[in-house]
mmCIF file of the C-alpha atoms, coordinates in Angstrom:
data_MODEL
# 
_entry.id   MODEL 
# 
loop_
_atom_site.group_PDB 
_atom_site.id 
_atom_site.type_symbol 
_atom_site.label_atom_id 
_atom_site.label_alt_id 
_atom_site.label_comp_id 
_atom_site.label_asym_id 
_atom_site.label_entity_id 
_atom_site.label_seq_id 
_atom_site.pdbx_PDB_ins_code 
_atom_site.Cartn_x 
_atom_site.Cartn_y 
_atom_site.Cartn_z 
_atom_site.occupancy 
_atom_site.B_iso_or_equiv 
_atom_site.pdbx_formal_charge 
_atom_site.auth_seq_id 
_atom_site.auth_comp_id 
_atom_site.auth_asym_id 
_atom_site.auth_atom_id 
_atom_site.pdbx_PDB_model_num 
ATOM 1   C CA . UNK A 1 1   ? 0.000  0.000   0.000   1.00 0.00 ? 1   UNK A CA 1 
ATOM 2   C CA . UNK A 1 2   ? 2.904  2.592   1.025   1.00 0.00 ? 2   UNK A CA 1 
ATOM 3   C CA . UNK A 1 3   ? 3.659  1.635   -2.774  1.00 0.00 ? 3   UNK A CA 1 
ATOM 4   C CA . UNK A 1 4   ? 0.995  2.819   -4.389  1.00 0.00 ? 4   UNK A CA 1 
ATOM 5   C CA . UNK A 1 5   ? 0.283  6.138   -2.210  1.00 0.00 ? 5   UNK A CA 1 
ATOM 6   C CA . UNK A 1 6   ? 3.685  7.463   -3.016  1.00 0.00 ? 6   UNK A CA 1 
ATOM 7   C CA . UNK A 1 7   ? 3.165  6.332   -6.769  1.00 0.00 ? 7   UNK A CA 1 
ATOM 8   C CA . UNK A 1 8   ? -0.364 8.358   -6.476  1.00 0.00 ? 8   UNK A CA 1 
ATOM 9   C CA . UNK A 1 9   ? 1.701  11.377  -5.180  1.00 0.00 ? 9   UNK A CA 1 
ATOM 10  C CA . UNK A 1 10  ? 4.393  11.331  -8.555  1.00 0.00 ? 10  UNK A CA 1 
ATOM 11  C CA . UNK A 1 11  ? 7.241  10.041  -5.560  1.00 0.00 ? 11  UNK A CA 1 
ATOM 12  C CA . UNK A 1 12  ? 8.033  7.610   -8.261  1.00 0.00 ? 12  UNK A CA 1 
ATOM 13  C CA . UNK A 1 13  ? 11.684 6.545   -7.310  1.00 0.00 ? 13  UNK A CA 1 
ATOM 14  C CA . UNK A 1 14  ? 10.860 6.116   -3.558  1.00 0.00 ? 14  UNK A CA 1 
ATOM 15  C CA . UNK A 1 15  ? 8.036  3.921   -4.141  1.00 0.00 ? 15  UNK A CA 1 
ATOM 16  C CA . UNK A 1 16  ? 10.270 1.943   -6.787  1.00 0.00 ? 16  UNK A CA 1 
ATOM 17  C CA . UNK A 1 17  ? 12.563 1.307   -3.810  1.00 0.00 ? 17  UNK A CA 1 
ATOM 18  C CA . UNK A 1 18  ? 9.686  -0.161  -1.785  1.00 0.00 ? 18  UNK A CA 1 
ATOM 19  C CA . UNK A 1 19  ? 9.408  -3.032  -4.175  1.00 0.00 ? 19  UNK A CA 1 
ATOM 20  C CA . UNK A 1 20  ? 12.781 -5.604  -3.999  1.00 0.00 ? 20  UNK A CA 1 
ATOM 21  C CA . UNK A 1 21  ? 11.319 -6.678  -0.609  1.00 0.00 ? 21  UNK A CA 1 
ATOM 22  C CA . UNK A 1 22  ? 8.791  -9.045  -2.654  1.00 0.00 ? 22  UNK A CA 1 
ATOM 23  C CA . UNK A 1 23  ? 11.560 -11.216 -3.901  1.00 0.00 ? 23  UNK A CA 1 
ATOM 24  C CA . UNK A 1 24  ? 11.891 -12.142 -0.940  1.00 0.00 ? 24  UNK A CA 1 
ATOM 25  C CA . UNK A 1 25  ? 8.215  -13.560 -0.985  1.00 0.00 ? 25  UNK A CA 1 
ATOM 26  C CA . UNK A 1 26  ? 9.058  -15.624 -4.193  1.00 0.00 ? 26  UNK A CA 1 
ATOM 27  C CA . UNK A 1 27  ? 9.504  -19.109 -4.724  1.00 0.00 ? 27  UNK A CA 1 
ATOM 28  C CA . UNK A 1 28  ? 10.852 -21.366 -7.390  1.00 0.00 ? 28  UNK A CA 1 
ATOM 29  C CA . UNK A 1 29  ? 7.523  -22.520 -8.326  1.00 0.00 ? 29  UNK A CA 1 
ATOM 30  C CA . UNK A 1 30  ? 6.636  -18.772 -9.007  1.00 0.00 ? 30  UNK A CA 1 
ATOM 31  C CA . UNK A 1 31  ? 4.097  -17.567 -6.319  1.00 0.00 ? 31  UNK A CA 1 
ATOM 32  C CA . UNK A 1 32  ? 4.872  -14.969 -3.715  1.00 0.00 ? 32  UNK A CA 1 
ATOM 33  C CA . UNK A 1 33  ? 4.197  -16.344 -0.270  1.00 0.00 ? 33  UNK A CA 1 
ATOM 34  C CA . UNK A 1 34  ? 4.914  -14.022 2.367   1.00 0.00 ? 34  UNK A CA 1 
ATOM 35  C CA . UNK A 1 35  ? 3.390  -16.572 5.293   1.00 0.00 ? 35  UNK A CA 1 
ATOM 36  C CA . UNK A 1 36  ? 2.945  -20.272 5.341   1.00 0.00 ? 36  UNK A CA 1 
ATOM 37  C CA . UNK A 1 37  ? -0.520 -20.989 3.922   1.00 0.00 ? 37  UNK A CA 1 
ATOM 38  C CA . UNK A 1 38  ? -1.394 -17.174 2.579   1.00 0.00 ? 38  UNK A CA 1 
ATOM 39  C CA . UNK A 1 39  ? -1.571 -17.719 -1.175  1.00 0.00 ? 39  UNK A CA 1 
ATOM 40  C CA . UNK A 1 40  ? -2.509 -14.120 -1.689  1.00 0.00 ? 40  UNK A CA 1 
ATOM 41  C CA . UNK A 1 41  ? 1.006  -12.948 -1.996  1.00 0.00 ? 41  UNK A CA 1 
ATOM 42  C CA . UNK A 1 42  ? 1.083  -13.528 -5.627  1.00 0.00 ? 42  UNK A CA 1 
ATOM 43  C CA . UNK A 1 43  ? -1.256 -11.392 -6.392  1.00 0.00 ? 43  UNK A CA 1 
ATOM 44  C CA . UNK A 1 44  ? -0.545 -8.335  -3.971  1.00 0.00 ? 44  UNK A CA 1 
ATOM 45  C CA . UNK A 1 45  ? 3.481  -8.602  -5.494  1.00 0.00 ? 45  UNK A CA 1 
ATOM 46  C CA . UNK A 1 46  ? 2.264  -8.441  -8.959  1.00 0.00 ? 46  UNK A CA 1 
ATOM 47  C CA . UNK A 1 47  ? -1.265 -5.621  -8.262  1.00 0.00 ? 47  UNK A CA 1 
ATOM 48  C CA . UNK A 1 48  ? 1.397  -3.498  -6.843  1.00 0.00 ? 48  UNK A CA 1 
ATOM 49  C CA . UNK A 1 49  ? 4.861  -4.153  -9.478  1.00 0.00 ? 49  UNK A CA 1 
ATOM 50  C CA . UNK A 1 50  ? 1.981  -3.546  -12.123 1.00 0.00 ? 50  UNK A CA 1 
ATOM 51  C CA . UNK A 1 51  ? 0.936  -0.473  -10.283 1.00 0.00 ? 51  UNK A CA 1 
ATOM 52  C CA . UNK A 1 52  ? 3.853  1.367   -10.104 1.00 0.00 ? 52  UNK A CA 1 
ATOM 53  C CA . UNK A 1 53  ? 4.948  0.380   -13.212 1.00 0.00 ? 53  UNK A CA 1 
ATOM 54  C CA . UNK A 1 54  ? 1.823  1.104   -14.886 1.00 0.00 ? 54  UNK A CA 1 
ATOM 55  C CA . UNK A 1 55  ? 1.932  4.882   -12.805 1.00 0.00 ? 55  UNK A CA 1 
ATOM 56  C CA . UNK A 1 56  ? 5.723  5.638   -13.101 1.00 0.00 ? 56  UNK A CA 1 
ATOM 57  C CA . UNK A 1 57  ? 6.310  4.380   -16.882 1.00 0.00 ? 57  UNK A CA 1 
ATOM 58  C CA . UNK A 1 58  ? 8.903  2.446   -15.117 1.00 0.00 ? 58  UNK A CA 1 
ATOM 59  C CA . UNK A 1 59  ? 10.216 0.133   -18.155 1.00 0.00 ? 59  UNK A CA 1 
ATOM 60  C CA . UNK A 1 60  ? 13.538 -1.125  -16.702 1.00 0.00 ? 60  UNK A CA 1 
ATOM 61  C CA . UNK A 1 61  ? 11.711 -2.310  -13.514 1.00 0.00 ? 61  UNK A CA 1 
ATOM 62  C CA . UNK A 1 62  ? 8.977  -4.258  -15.497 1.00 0.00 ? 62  UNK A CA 1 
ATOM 63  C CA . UNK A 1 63  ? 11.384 -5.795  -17.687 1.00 0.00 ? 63  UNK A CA 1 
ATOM 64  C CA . UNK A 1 64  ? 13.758 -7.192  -14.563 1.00 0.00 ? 64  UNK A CA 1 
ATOM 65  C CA . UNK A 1 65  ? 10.167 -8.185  -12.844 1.00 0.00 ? 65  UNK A CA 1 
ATOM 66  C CA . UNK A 1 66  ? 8.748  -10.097 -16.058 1.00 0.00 ? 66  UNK A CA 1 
ATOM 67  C CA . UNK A 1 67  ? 11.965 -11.928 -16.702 1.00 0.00 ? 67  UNK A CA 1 
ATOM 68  C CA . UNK A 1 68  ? 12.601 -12.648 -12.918 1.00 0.00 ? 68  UNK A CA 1 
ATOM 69  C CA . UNK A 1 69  ? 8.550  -13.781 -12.679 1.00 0.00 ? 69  UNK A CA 1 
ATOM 70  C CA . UNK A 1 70  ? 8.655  -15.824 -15.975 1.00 0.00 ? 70  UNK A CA 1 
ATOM 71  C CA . UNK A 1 71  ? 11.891 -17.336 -14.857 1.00 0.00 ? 71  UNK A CA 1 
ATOM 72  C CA . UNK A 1 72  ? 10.399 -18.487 -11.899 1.00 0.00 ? 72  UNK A CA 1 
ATOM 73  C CA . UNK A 1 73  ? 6.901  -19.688 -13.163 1.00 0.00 ? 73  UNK A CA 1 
ATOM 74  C CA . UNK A 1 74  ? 7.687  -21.329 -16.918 1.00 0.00 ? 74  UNK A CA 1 
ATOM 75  C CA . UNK A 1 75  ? 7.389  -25.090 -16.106 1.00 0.00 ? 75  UNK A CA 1 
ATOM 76  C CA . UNK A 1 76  ? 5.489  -24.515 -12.677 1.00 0.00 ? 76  UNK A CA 1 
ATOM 77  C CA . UNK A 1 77  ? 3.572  -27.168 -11.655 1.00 0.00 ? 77  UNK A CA 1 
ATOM 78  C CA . UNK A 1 78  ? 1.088  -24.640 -9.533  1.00 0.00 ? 78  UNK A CA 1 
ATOM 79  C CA . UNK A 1 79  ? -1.244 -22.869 -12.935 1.00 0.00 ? 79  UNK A CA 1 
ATOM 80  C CA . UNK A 1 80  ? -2.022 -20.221 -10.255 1.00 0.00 ? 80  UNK A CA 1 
ATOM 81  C CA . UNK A 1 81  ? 0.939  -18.021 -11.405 1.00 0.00 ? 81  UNK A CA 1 
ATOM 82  C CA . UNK A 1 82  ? 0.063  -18.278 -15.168 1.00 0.00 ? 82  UNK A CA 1 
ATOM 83  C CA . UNK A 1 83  ? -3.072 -15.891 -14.687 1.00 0.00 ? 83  UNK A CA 1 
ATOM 84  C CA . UNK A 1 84  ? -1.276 -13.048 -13.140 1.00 0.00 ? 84  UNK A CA 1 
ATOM 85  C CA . UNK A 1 85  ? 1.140  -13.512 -15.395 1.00 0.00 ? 85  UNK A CA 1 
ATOM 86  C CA . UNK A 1 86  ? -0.349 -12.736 -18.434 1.00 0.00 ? 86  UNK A CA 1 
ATOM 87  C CA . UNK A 1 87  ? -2.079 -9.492  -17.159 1.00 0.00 ? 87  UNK A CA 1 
ATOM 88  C CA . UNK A 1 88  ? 0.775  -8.276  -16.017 1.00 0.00 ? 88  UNK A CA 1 
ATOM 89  C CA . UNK A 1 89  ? 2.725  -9.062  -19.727 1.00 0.00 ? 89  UNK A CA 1 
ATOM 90  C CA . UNK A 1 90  ? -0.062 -6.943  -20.910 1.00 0.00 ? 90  UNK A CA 1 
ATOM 91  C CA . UNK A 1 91  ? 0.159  -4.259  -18.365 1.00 0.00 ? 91  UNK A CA 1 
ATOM 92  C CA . UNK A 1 92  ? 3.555  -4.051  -18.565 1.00 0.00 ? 92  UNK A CA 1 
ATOM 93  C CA . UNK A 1 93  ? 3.597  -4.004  -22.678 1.00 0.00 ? 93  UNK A CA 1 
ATOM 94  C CA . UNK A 1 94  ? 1.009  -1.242  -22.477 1.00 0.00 ? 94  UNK A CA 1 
ATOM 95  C CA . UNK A 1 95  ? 3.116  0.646   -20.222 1.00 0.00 ? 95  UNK A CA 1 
ATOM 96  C CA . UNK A 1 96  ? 6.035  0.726   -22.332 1.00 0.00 ? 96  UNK A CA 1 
ATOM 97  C CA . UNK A 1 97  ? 4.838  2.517   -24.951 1.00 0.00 ? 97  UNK A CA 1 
ATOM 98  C CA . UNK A 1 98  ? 2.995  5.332   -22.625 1.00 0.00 ? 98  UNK A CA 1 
ATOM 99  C CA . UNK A 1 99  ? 4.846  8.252   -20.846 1.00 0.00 ? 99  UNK A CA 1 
ATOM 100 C CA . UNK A 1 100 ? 5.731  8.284   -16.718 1.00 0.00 ? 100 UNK A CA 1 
ATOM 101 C CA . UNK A 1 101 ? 2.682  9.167   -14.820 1.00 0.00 ? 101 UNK A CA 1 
ATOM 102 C CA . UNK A 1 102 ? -0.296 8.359   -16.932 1.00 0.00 ? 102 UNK A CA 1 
# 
């Protein structure tokens, strides 16, 4: 959340250095599990990567994110990441061709 309210103020490169801490969260089968049995990780990492790189035009951070996440999920045996996935690839391929801030 801290994330997304300095994205929503233009604070782009703080909130950009809010978001290595969800590596942390990842593992080799893909999803982001910050707490034994909470499989909602996966989607708060990716809601708020997408976010900020969706607000701050941020193309080098969803490039390292997508290849790190695609890395991680081709040949997962959990399908959960593949859904997430793809909207962020789409989010993220959007983004690249729009300025910082919109």
């Amino acid at each position: 959340m801290m994330t997304n309210a300095l994205d929503r103020v233009g604070l782009f490169a703080p909130a950009g250095e809010n978001l290595p801490f969800f590596a942390r969260w990842q593992r080799d089968d893909g999803l982001f599990i910050s707490r034994a049995g909470q499989y909602d990780g996966t989607g708060q990492a990716l809601w708020a990567i997408g976010e900020h790189v969706l607000r701050a035009g941020d193309d080098g951070l969803a490039r390292a994110w997508l290849g790190r996440m695609d890395a991680r999920s081709a040949g997962s045996p959990v399908p959960a990441p593949q859904i997430p996935m793809a909207c962020f690839r789409r989010a993220t391929r959007a983004t690249t061709s729009s300025s910082p801030g919109t």
